[in-house]
C-alpha atoms as a printed R data frame, in Angstrom:
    type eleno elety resid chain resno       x      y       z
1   ATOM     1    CA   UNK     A     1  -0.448 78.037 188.018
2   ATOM     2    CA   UNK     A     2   3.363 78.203 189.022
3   ATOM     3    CA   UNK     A     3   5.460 75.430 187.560
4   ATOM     4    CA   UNK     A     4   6.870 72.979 190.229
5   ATOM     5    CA   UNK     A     5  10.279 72.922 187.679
6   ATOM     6    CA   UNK     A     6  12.845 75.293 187.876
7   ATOM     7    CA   UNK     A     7  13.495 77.639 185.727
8   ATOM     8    CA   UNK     A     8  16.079 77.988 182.835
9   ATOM     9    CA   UNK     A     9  17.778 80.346 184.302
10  ATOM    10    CA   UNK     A    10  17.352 78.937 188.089
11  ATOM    11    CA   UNK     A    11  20.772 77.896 189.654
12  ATOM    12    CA   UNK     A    12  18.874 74.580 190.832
13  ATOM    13    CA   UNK     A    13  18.494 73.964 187.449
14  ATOM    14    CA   UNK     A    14  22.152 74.773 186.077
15  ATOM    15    CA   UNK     A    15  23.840 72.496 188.657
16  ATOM    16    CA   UNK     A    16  21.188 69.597 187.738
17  ATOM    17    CA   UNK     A    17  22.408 70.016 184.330
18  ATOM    18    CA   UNK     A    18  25.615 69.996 184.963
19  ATOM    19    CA   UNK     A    19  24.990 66.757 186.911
20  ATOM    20    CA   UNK     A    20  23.281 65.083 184.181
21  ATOM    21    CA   UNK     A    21  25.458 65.808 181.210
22  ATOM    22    CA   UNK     A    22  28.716 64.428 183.832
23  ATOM    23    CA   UNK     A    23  26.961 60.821 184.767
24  ATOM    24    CA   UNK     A    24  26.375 60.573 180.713
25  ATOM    25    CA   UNK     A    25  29.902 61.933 179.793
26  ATOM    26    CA   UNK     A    26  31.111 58.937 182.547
27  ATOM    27    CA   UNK     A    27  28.809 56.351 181.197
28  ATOM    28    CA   UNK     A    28  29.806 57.010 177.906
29  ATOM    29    CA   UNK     A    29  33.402 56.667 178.838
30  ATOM    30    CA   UNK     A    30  32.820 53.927 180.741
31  ATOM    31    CA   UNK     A    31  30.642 52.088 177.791
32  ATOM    32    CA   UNK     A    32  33.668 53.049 175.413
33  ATOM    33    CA   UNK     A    33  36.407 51.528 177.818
34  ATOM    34    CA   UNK     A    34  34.608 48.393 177.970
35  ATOM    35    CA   UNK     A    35  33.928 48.230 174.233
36  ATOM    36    CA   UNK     A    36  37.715 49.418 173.699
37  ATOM    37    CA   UNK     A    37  39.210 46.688 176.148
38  ATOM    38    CA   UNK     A    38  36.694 44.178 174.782
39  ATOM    39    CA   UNK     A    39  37.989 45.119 171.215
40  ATOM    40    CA   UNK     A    40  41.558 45.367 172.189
41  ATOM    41    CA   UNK     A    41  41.162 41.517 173.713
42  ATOM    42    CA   UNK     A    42  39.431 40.049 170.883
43  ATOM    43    CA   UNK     A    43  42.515 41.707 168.664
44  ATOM    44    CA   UNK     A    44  44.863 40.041 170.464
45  ATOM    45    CA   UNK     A    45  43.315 36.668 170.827
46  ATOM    46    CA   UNK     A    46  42.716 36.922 167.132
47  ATOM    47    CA   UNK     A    47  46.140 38.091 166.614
48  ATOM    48    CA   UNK     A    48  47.578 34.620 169.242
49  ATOM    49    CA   UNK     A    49  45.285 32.535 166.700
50  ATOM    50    CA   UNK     A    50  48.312 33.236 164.030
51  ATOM    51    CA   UNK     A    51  50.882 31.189 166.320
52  ATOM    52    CA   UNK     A    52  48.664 28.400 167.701
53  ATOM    53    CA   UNK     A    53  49.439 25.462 165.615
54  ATOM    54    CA   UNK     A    54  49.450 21.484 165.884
55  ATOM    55    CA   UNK     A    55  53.526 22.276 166.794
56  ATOM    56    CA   UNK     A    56  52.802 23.106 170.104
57  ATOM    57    CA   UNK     A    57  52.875 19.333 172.187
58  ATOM    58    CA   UNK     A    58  50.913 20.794 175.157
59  ATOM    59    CA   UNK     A    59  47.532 20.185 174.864
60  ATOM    60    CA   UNK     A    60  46.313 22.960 176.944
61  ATOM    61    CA   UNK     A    61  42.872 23.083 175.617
62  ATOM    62    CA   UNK     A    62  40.761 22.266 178.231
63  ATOM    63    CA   UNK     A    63  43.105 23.027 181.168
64  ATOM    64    CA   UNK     A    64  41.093 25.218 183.994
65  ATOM    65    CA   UNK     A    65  43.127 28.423 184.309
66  ATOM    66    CA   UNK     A    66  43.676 29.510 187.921
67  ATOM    67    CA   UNK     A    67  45.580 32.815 188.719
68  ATOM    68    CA   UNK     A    68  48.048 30.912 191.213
69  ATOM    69    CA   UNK     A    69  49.065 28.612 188.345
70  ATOM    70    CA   UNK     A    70  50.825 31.855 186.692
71  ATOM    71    CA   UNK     A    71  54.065 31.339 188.435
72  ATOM    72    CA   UNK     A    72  54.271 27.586 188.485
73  ATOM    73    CA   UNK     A    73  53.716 27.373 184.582
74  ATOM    74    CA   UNK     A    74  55.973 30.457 184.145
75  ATOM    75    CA   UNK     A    75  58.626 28.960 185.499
76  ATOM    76    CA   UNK     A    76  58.031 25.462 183.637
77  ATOM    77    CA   UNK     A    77  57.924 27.088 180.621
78  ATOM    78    CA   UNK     A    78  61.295 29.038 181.194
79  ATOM    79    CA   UNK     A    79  63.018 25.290 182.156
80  ATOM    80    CA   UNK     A    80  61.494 24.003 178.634
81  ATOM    81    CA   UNK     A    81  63.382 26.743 176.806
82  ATOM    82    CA   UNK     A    82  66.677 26.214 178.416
83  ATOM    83    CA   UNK     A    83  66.496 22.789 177.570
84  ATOM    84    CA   UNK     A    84  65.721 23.577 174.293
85  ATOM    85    CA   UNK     A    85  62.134 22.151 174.264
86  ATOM    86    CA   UNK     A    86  60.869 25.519 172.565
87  ATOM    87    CA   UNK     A    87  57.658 23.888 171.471
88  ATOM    88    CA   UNK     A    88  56.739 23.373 174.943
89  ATOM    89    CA   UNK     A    89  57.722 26.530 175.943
90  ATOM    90    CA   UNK     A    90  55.518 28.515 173.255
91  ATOM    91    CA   UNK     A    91  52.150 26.381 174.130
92  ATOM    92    CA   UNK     A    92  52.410 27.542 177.526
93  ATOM    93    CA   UNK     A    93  53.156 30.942 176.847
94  ATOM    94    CA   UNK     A    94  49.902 31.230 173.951
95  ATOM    95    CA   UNK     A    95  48.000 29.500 176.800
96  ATOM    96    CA   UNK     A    96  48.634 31.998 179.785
97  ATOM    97    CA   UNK     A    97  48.620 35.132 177.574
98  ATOM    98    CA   UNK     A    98  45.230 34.265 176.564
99  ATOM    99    CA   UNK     A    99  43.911 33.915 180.501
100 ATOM   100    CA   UNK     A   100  45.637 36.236 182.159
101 ATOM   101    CA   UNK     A   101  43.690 39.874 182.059
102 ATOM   102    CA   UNK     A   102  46.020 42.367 183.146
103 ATOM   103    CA   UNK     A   103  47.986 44.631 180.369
104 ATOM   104    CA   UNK     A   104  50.967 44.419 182.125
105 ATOM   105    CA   UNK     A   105  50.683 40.641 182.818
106 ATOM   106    CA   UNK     A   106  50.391 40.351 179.100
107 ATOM   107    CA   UNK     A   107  53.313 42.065 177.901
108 ATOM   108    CA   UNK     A   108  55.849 40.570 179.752
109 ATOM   109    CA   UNK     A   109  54.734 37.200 178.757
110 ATOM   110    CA   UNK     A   110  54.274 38.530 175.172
111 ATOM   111    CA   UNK     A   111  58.137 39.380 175.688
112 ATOM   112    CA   UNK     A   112  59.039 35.959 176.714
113 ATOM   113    CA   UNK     A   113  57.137 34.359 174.112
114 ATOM   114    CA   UNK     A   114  59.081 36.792 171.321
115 ATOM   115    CA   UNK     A   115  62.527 35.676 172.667
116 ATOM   116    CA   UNK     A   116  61.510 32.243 172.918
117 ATOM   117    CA   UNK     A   117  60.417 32.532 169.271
118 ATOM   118    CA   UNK     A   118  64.020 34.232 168.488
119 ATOM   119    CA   UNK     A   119  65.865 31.334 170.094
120 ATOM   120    CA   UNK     A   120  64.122 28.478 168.464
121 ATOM   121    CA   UNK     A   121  64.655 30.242 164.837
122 ATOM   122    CA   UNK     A   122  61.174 31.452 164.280
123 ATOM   123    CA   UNK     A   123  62.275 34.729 163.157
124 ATOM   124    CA   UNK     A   124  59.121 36.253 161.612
125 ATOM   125    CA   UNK     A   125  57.250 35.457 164.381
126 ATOM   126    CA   UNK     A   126  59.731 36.778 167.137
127 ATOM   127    CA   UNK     A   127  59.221 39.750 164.775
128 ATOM   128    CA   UNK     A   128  55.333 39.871 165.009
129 ATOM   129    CA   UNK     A   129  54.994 39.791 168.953
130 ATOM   130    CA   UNK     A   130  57.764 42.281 169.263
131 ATOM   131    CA   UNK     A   131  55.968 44.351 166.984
132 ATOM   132    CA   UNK     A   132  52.449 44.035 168.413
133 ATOM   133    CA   UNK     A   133  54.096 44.937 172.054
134 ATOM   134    CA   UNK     A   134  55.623 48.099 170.841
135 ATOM   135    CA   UNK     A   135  52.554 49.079 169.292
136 ATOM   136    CA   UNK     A   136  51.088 49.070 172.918
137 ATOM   137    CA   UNK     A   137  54.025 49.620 174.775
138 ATOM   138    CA   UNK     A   138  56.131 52.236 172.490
139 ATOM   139    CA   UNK     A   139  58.969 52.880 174.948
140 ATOM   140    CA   UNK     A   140  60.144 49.144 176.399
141 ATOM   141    CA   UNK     A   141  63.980 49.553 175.758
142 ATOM   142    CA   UNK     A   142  64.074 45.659 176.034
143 ATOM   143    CA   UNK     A   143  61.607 44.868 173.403
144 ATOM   144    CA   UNK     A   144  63.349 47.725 170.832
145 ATOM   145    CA   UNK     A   145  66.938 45.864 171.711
146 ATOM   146    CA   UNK     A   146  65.234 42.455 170.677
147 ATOM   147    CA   UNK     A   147  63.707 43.629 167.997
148 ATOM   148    CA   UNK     A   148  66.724 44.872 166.408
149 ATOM   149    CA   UNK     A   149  68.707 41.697 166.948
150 ATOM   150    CA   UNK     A   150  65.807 40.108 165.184
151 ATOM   151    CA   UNK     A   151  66.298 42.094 162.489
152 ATOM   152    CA   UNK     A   152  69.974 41.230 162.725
153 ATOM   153    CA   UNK     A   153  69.712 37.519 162.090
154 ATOM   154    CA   UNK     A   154  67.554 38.399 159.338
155 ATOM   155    CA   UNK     A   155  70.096 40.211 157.866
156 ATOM   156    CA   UNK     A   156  68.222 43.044 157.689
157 ATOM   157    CA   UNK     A   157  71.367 45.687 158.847
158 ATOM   158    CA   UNK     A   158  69.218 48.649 157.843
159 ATOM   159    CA   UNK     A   159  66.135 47.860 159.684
160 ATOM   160    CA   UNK     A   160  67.828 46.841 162.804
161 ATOM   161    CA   UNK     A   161  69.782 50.283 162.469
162 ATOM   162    CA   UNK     A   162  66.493 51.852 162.120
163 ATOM   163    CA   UNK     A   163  65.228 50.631 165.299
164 ATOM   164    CA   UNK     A   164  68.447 52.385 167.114
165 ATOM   165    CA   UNK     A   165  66.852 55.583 166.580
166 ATOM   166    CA   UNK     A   166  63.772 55.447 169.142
167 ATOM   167    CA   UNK     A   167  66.717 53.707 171.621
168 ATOM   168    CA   UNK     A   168  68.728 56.691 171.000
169 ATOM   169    CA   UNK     A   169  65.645 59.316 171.676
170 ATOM   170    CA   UNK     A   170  65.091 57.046 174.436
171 ATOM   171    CA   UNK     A   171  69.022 57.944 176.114
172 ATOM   172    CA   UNK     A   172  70.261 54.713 175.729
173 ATOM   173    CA   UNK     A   173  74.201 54.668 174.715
174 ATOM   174    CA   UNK     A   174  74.453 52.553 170.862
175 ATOM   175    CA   UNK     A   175  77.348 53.605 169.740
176 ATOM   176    CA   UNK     A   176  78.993 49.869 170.135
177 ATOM   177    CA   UNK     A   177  75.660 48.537 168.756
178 ATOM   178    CA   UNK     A   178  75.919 51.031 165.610
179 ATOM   179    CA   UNK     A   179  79.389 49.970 164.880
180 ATOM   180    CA   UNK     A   180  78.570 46.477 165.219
181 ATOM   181    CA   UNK     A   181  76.109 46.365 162.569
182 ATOM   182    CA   UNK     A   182  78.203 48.657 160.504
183 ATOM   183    CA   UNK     A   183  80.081 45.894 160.582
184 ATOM   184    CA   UNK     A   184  77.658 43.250 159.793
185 ATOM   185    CA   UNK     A   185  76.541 45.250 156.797
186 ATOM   186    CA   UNK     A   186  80.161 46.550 155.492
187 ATOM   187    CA   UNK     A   187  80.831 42.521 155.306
188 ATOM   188    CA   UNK     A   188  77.363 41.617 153.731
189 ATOM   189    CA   UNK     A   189  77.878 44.119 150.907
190 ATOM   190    CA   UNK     A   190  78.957 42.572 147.587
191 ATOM   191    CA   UNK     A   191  79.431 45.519 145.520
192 ATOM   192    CA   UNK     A   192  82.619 47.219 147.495
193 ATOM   193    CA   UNK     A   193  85.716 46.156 146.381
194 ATOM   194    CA   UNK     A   194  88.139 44.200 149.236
195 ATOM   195    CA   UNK     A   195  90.511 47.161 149.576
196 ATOM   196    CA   UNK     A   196  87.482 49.220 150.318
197 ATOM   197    CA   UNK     A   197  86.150 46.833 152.818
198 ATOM   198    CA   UNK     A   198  89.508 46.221 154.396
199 ATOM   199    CA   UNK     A   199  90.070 49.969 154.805
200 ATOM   200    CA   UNK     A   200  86.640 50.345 156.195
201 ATOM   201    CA   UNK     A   201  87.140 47.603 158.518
202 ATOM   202    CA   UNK     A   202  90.331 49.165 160.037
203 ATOM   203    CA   UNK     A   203  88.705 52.848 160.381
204 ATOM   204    CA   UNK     A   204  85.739 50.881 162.253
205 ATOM   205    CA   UNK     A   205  88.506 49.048 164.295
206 ATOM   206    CA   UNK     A   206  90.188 52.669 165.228
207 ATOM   207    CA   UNK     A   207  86.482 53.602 166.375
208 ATOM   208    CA   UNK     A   208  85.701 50.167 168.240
209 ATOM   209    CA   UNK     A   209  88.500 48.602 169.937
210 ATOM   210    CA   UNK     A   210  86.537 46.192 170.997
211 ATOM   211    CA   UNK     A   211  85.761 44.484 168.363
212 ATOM   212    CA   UNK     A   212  89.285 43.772 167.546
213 ATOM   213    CA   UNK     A   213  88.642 39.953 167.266
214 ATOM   214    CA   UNK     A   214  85.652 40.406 164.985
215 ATOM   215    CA   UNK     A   215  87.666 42.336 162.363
216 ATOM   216    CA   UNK     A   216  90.546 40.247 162.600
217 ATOM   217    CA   UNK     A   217  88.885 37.427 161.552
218 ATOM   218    CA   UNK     A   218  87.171 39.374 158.843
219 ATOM   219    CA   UNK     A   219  90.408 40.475 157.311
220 ATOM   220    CA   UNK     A   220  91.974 37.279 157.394
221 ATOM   221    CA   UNK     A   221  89.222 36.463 154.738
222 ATOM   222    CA   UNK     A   222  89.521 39.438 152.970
223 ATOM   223    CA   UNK     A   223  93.720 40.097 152.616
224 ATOM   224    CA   UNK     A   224  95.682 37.905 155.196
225 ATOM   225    CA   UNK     A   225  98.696 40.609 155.009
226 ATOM   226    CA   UNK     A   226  96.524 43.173 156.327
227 ATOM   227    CA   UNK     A   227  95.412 40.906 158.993
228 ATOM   228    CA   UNK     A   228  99.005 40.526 160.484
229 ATOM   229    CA   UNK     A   229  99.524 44.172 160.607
230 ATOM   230    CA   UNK     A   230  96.919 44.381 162.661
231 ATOM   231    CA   UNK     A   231  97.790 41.904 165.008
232 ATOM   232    CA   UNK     A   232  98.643 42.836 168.439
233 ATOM   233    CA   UNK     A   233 101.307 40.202 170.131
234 ATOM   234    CA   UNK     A   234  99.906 41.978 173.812
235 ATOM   235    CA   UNK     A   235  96.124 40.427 172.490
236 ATOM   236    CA   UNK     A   236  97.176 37.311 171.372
237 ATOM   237    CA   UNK     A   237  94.970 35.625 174.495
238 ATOM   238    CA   UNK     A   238  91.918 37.109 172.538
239 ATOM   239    CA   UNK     A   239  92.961 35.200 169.153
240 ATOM   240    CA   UNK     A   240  94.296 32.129 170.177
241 ATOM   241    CA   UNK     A   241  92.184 29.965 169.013
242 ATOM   242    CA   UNK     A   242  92.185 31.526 165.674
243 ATOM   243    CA   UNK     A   243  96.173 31.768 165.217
244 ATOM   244    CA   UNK     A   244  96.437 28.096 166.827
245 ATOM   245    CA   UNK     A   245  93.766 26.827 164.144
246 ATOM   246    CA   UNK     A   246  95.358 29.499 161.128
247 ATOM   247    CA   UNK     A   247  96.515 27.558 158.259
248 ATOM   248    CA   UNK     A   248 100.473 27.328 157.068
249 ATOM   249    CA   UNK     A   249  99.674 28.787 154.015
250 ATOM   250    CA   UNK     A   250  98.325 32.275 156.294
251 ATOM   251    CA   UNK     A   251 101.135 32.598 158.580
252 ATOM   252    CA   UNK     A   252 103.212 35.365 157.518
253 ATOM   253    CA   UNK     A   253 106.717 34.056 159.310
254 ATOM   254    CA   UNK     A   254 108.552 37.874 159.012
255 ATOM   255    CA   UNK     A   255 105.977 38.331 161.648
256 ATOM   256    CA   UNK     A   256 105.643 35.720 163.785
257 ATOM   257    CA   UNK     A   257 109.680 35.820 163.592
258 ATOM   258    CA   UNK     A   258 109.637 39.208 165.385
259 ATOM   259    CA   UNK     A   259 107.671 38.488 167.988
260 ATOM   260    CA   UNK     A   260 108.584 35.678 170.921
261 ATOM   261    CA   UNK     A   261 105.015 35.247 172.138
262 ATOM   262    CA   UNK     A   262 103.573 34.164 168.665
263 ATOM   263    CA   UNK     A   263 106.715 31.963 168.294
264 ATOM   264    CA   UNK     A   264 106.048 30.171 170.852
265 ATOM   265    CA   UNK     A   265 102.438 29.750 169.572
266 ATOM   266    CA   UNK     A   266 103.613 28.027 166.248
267 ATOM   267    CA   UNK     A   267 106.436 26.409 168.292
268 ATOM   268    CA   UNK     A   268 103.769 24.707 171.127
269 ATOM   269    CA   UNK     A   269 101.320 24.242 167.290
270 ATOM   270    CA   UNK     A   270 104.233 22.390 165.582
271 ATOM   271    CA   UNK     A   271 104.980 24.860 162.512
272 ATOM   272    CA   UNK     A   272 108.641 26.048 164.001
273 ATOM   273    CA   UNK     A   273 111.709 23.840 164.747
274 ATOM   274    CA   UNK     A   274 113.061 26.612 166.963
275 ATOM   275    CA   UNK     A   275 111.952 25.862 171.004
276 ATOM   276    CA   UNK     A   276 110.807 28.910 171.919
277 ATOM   277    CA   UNK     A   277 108.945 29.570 175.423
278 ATOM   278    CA   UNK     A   278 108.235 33.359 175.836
279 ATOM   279    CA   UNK     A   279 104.451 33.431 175.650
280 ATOM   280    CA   UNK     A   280 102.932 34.338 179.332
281 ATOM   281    CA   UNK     A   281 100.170 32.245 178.742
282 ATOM   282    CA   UNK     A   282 100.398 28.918 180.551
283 ATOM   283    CA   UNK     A   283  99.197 26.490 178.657
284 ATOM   284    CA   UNK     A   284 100.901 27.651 175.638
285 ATOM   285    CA   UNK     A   285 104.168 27.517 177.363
286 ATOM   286    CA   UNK     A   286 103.654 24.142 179.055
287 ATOM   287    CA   UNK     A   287 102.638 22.805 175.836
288 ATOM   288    CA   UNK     A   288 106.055 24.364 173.934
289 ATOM   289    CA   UNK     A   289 108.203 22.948 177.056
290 ATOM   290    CA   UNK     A   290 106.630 19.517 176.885
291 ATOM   291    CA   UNK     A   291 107.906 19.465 173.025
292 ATOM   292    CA   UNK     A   292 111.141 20.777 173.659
293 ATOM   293    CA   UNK     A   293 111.302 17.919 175.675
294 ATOM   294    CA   UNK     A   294 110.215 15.216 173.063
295 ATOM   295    CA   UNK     A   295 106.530 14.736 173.927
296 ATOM   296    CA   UNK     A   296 104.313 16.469 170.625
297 ATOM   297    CA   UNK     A   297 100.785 14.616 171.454
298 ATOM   298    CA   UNK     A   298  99.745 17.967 172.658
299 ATOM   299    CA   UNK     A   299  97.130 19.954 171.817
300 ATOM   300    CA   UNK     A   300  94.510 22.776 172.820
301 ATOM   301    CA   UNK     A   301  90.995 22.883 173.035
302 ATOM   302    CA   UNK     A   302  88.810 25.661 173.669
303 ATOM   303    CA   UNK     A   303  85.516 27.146 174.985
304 ATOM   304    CA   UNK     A   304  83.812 30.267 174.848
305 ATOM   305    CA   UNK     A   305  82.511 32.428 178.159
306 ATOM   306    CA   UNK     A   306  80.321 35.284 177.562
307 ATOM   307    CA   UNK     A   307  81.554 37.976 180.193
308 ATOM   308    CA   UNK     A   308  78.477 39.312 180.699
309 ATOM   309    CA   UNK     A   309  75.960 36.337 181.466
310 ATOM   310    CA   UNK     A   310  78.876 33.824 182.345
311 ATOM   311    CA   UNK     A   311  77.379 30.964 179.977
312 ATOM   312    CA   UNK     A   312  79.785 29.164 178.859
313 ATOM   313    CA   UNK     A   313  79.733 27.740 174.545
314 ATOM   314    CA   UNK     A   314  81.294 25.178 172.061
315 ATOM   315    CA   UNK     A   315  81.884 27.401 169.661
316 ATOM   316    CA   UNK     A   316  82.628 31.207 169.344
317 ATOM   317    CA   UNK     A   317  79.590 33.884 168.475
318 ATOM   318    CA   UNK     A   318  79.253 37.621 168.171
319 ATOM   319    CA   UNK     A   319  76.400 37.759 169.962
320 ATOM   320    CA   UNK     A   320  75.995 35.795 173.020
321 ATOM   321    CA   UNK     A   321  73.444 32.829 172.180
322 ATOM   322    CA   UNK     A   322  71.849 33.644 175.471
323 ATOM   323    CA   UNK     A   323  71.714 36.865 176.339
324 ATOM   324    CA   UNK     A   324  72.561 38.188 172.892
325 ATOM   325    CA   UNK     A   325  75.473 40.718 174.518
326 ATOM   326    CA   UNK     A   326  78.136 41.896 172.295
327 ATOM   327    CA   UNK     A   327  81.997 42.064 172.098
328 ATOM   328    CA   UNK     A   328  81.386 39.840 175.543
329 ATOM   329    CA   UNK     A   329  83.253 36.514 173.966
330 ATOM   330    CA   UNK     A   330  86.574 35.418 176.336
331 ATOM   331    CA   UNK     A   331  88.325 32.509 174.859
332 ATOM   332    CA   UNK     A   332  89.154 29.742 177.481
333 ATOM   333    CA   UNK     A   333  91.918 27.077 176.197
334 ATOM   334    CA   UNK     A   334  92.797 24.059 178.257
335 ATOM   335    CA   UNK     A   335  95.908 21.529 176.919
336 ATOM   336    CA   UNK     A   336  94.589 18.362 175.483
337 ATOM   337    CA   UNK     A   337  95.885 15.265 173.868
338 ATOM   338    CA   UNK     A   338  95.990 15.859 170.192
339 ATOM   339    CA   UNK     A   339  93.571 14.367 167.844
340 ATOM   340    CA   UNK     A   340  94.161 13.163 164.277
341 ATOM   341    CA   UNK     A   341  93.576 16.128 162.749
342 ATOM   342    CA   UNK     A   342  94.032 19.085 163.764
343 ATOM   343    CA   UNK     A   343  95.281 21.254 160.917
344 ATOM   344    CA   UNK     A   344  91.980 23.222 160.047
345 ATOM   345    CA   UNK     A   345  90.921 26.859 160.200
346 ATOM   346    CA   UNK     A   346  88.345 28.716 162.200
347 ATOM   347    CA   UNK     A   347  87.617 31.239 159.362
C-alpha cells in the first residue's frame, strides 16, 4: 500500500519543510520580541521606581492617561521648569514616560527629564537617565554633550573629557570644549605650583582666544602682574565689569597710565584725579564727563547675555545656565546711581 505522504526526498516535501521550520523561526522571533520588549519595559519602569519619591507635588497616581494629553502636559511641564518649579516638572515627566509606549517617545522625554534633573541640582540622577538613554541610544550627540556637562559640575574633568571621545568618533568639532575643561581641571589641581598654572593658562589662552575673559580672571587670582600683561586695552568691553569692580590694591597704575581707555575706566570708577575721556564706550565716557563736571553719584551696573540663546543673567557664568553654551557671555553695563558700597571685587 503506497503512502499518501511524500517522500523524503519529494520536492513537495522539501518546500513543506522549508515552510514549517520559517513560521517557527517567525514565531520564535516574534515570542522573543515580545518577551524582550516586555523585559525591556519592566527594566525601565523598575529603573523610573529609583526617582519616584514623595518630592514630586503632582499626584499623578490615578490620572487616566490619554495619548492626546502628551502635548498638553509636555508643554506644562516645560513652563514648570522655567519657572523653576522642577518638582513639578519631574512628576510629570516619570508620569508620561511610564504611559507612553513608543521607544522614541521615551527617549526624548527621558532627555528632558535628565536636563530637568541637571538644572534643579540633582546631579547623580541627571547622570543615571543620561546613562540609561545612551545605553539604548549610543549615538544621541545631545545626550553625550549633557552628559559631559554633568560630569562637569561634578567636577569630574576627566570623565567629562572621556565622554568627548565617542563625540569626536561621532565628527563633532570639541576642540573649544577640550580646552575648556583643560581649563577647569588645570585650575582644580592643587599640586602644580602658580607659575606652572599661570604659564599653562597663557599657552591655553594662545590656543583659545576665546576664552580670554575666563583666564583673565583666573590669573588675577593666581599673580595679578601677569594678569595686566595680558590685558588687551582693544577688549576692555569684555572685562569691564571685572576692572570696574578690581580692587586698588590690583591695579597696576604703570599700566593703566599707558593706556587712555583704561584711564578713563579708573577716572569714570573714582581711583584717578586726572579727567580723562578716551574710552569709546559710552557709558564709561558719559560717566567720566559727568565727574569732570562735579557730579560723582555715578555708577555702573551690569548684566550678562548669552550670545547664543539670548537669555539674559544677574550674574556672569561659563556656561550658560540655560543652554549650557560656552565662551557665549557678553557683558551689558548701563550707568546707575551709585550705591554705598561699591568697592568690592568680582574674583
Amino acid at each position: 500500500m503506497e503512502s499518501i505522504l511524500p517522500a523524503y526526498d519529494d520536492p513537495l516535501f522539501s518546500i513543506l519543510l522549508i515552510i514549517v521550520i520559517g513560521l517557527i523561526v517567525a514565531l520564535v522571533t516574534y515570542g522573543w520580541g515580545v518577551y524582550t520588549q516586555q523585559k525591556e519595559e519592566g527594566k525601565l519602569l523598575s529603573f523610573l521606581e529609583k526617582f519616584d519619591s514623595s518630592e514630586c507635588a503632582l499626584n499623578t497616581a490615578d490620572m487616566p492617561y490619554e495619548p492626546n494629553m502628551l502635548k498638553p502636559l509636555t508643554l506644562l511641564a516645560k513652563a514648570f521648569e522655567n519657572s523653576g518649579e522642577y518638582h513639578k516638572s519631574i512628576s510629570i515627566y516619570l508620569y508620561l514616560i511610564k504611559h507612553v509606549s513608543e521607544n522614541k517617545g521615551q527617549l526624548e522625554l527621558m532627555e528632558r527629564l535628565g536636563n530637568t534633573y541637571l538644572h534643579a541640582g540633582f546631579l547623580e540622577r541627571s547622570r543615571s537617565i543620561y546613562t540609561e538613554i545612551l545605553r539604548k541610544k549610543p549615538r544621541n550627540i545631545k545626550v553625550l554633550y549633557e552628559l559631559g556637562v554633568v560630569y562637569e559640575t561634578m567636577q569630574k574633568y576627566d570623565k567629562a573629557k572621556e565622554v568627548l571621545e565617542p563625540l569626536k568618533m561621532l565628527g563633532e568639532e570639541i576642540s573649544s570644549v577640550e580646552k575648556f575643561l583643560d581649563f577647569s581641571l588645570l585650575l582644580a589641581n592643587n599640586t602644580l605650583s602658580v607659575d606652572n598654572k599661570v604659564l599653562k593658562l597663557k599657552e591655553i589662552l594662545n590656543e583659545e582666544p576665546d576664552m580670554y575673559r575666563q583666564i583673565v580672571t583666573a590669573l588675577l587670582r593666581l599673580d595679578t602682574k601677569s594678569a595686566w600683561e595680558i590685558i588687551d586695552p582693544t577688549r576692555i568691553k569684555e572685562l569691564i565689569d571685572i576692572l570696574w569692580f578690581l580692587p586698588n590694591s590690583q591695579l597696576d597704575l604703570d599700566i593703566i597710565h599707558s593706556n587712555e581707555q583704561l584711564e578713563t575706566l579708573y577716572y569714570a570708577k573714582g581711583y584717578l584725579q586726572k579727567p580723562t575721556v578716551e574710552s569709546g564706550i559710552f557709558s564709561l565716557d558719559m560717566l567720566a564727563t559727568a565727574r569732570q563736571n562735579g557730579f560723582k553719584e555715578g555708577d555702573l551696573v551690569f548684566s550678562y547675555l548669552c550670545q547664543k540663546c539670548k537669555q539674559s543673567f544677574p550674574i556672569s557664568f561659563k556656561r550658560c545656565p540655560h543652554c549650557m553654551a560656552i565662551n557665549s557671555v557678553k557683558v551689558e553695563e548701563k550707568i546707575a546711581k551709585s550705591s554705598p558700597q561699591t568697592d568690592y571685587s568680582l574674583l
